[in-house]
RODO-2510 file (C-alpha; in nm, 4 decimals, decimal comma):
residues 242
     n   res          X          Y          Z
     1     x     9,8201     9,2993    10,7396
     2     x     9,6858     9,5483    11,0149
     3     x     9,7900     9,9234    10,8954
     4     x     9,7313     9,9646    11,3103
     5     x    10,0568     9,7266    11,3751
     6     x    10,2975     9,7928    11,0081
     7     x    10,5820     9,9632    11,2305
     8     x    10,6684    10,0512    10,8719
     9     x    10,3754    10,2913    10,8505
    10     x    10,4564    10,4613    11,1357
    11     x    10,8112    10,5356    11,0326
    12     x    10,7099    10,6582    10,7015
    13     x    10,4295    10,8934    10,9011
    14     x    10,4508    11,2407    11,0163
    15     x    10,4488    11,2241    11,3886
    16     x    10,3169    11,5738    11,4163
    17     x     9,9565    11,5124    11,2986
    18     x     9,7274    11,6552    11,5165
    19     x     9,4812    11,3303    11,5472
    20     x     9,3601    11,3689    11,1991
    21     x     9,2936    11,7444    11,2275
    22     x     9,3759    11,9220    10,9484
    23     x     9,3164    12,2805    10,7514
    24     x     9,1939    12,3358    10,4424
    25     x     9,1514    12,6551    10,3140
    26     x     9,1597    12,8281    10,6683
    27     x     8,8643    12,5268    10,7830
    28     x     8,9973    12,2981    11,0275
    29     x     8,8611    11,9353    10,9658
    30     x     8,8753    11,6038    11,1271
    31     x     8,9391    11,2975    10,9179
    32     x     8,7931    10,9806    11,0665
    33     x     8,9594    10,6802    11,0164
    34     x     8,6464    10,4899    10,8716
    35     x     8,7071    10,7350    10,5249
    36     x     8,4686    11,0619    10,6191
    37     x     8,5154    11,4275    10,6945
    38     x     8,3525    11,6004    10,9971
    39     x     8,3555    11,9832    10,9571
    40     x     8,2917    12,1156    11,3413
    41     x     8,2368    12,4670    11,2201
    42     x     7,9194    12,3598    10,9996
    43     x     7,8369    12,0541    11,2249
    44     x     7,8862    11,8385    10,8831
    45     x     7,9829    11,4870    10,7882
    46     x     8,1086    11,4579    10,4456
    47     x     8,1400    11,0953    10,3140
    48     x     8,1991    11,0289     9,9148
    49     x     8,1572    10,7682     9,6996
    50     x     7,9504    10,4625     9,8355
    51     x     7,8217    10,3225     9,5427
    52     x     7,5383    10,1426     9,7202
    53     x     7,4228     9,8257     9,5849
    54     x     7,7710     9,7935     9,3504
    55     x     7,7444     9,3945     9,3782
    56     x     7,3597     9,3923     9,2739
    57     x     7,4977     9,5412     8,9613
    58     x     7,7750     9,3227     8,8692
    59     x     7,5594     9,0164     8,9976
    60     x     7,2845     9,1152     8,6950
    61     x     7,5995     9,1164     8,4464
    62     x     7,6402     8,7505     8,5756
    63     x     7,9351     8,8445     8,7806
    64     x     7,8732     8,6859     9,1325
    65     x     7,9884     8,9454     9,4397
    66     x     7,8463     8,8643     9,8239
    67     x     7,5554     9,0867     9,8214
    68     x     7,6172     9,2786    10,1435
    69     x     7,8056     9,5633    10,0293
    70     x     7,5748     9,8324    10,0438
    71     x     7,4774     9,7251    10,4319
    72     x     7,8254     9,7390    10,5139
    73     x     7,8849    10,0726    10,3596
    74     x     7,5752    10,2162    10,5273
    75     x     7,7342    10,0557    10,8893
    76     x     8,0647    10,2408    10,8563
    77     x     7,8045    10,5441    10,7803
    78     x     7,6213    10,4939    11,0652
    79     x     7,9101    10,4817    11,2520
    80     x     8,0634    10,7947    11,1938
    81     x     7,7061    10,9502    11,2723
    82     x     7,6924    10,7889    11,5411
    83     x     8,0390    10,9484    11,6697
    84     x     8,0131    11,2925    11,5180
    85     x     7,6199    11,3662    11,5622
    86     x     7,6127    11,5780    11,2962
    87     x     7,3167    11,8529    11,1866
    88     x     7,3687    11,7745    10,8065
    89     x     7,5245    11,4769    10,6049
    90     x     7,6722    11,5189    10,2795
    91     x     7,7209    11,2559    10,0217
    92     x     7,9701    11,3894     9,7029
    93     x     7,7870    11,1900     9,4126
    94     x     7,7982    10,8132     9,3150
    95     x     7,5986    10,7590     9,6278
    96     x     7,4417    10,4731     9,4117
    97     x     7,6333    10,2426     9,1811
    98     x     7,3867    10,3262     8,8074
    99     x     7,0622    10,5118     8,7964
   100     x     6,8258    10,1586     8,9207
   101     x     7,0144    10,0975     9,2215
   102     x     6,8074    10,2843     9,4633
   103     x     6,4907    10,0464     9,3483
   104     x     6,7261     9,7506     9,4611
   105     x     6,7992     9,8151     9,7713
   106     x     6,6642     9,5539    10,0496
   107     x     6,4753     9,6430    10,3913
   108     x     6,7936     9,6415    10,5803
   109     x     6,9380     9,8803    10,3905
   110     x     6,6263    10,1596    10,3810
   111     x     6,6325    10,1006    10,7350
   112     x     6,9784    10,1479    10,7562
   113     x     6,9028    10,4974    10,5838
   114     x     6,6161    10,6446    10,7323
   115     x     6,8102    10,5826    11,1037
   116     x     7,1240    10,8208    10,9304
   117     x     6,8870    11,0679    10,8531
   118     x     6,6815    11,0872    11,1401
   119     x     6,6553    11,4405    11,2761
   120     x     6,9450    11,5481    11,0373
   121     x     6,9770    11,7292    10,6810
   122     x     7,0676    11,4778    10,4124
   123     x     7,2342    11,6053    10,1096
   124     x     7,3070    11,4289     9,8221
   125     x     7,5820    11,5641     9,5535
   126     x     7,5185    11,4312     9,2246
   127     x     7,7551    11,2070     9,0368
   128     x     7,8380    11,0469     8,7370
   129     x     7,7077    10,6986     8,8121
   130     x     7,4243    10,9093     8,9630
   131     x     7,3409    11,2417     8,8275
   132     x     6,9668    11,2177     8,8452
   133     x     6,7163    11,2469     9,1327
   134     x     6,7211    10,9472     9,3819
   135     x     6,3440    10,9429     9,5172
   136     x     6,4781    10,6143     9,7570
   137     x     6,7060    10,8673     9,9606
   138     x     6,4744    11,1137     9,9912
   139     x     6,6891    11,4515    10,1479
   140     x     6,7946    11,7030     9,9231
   141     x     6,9582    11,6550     9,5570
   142     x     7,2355    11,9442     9,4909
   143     x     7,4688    11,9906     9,1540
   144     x     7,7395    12,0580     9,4001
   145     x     7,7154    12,3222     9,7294
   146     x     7,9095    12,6176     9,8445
   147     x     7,9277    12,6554    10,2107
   148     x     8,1877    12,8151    10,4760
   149     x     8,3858    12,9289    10,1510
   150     x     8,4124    12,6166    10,0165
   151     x     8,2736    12,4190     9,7700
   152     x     8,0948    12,0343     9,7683
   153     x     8,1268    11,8581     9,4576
   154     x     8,1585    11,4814     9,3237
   155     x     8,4449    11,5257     9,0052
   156     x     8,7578    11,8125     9,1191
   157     x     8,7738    12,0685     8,8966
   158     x     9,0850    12,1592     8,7330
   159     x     9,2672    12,4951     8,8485
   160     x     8,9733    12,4933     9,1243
   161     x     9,0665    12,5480     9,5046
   162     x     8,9154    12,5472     9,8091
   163     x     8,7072    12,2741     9,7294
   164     x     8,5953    11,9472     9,8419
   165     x     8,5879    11,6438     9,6321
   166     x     8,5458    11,2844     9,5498
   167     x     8,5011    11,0373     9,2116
   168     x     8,8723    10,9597     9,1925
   169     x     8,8927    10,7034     9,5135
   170     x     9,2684    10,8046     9,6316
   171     x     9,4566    10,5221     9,7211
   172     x     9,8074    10,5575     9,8976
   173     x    10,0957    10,2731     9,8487
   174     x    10,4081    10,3064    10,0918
   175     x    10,6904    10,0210    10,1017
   176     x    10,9651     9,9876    10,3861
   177     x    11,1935     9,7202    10,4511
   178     x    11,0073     9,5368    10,1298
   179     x    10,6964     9,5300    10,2704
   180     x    10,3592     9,6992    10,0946
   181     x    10,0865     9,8607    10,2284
   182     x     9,8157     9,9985    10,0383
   183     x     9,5486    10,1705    10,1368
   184     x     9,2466    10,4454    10,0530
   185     x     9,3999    10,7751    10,1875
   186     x     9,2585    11,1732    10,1906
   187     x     9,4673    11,3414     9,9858
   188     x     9,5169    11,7303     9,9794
   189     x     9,7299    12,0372     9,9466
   190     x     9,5693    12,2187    10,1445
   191     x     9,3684    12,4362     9,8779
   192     x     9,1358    12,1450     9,7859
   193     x     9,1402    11,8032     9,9125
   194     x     9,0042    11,4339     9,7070
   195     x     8,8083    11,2269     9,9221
   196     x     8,8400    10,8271     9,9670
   197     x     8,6286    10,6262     9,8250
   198     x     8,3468    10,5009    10,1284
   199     x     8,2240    10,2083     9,8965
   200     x     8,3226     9,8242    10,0065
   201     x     8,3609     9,7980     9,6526
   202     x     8,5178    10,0581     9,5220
   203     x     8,8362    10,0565     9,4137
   204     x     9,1346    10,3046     9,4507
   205     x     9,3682    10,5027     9,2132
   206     x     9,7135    10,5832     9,3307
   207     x     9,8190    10,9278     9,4686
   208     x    10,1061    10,9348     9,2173
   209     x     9,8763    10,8960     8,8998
   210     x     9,8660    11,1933     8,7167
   211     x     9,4942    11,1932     8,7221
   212     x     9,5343    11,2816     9,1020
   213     x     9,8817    11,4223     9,1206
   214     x     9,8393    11,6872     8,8643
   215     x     9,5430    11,8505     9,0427
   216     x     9,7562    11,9589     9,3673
   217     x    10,0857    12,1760     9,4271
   218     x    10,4044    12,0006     9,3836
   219     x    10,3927    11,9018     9,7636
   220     x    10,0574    11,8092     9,8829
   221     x    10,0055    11,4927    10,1751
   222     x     9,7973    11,1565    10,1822
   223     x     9,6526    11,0992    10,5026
   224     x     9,6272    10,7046    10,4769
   225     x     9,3454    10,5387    10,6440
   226     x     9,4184    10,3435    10,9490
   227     x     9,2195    10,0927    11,2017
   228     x     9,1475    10,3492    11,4417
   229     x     9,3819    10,6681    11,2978
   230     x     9,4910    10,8333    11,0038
   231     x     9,8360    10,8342    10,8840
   232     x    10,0035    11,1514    10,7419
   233     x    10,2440    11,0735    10,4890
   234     x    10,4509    11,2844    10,2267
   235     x    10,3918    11,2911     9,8782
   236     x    10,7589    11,1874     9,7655
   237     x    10,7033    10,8348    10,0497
   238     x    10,4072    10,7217     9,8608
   239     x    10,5290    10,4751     9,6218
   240     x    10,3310    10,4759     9,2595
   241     x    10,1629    10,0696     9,1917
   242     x    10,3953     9,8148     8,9907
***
């Protein structure tokens, strides 16, 4: 089901968001609807989460995945670069799926790559599934990086603000007139905000898990991802997963 055409979506949504703009810590930030972050102040994409060659991994545990996810993640990065023509690219850790995956990935992919980064600063957070140096991405490898009083890093950190953050793939679920839609959603308070998970195979935790709930103020918003928009929804509309 198209999230573009659930009229049930659009009821549930806040009809005063500003075309994805929104502040964070006195930043204003645009959310693209493909699941990144453009920061016009620092001319910055900020993308989190691919977990590039994902299927290559479960495919040498015997577990048999169409091998095309890490192309298609690298498209819907291309894409945004393409739109937002940014100086500097920012990836917050698990970039790759386990420490070998850069050595796997195909000549599509590298290509793929080296056209994101051309003429642009690449910077790679680490991760958990990826804490070490990536020699395949080339760019920079960063712990985590503070910039325009904010800070860059893959895992939030509790009682932390003004931050920027990924590894716990938000995922918002709203229901109207018994109808479900679930989706991968921003999801922030405006003191720090989680980033969706970019990866076509990574999965999603709900807003209303604790793991994700208990790191914001008792009202914070998910802005669910859309075909060409985001949606900006409530906490207290965003129904937890049976």
């Amino acid at each position: 089901m198209a999230i573009t055409a659930c009229s049930e979506v659009d009821d549930a949504a806040d009809p005063s968001d500003a075309a994805g703009v929104i502040a964070l810590a006195g930043a204003e930030l645009r959310l693209d609807p493909a699941g990144g972050l453009f920061w016009p102040a620092e001319q910055m994409l900020i993308v989190a989460d691919l977990h590039l060659e994902k299927g290559s991994s479960f495919a040498a545990r015997g577990i048999a995945l169409p091998p095309y996810d890490s192309r298609a993640t690298l498209m819907l990065l291309a894409g945004m670069v393409e739109r937002w023509r940014p100086r500097a690219v920012v990836s917050l850790g698990d970039t790759l799926h386990d420490r070998r995956a850069g050595s796997r990935l195909g000549p599509a992919e590298r290509d793929l790559l080296a056209g994101i980064g051309h003429g642009r600063e690449m910077l790679w957070i680490a991760g958990n599934h990826d804490p070490d140096v990536v020699p395949e991405l080339g760019g920079v490898h960063l712990p985590e990086l503070a910039v325009g009083g904010l800070v860059l890093r893959h895992e939030p950190r509790a009682g932390a603000v003004r931050e920027i953050a990924g590894h716990l793939h938000p995922v918002a679920r709203v229901v109207r007139r018994g109808r479900a839609v679930r989706r991968r959603c921003f999801a922030t308070d405006g003191r720090r905000l989680v980033m969706p998970a970019l990866g076509a195979y990574a999965g999603g935790l709900n807003v209303r898990d604790r793991a994700l709930a208990g790191l914001f103020a008792p009202s914070f918003e998910a802005h669910l991802i859309g075909g060409a928009r985001t949606y900006r929804l409530a906490h207290h509309v965003c129904a937890p997963d049976r």
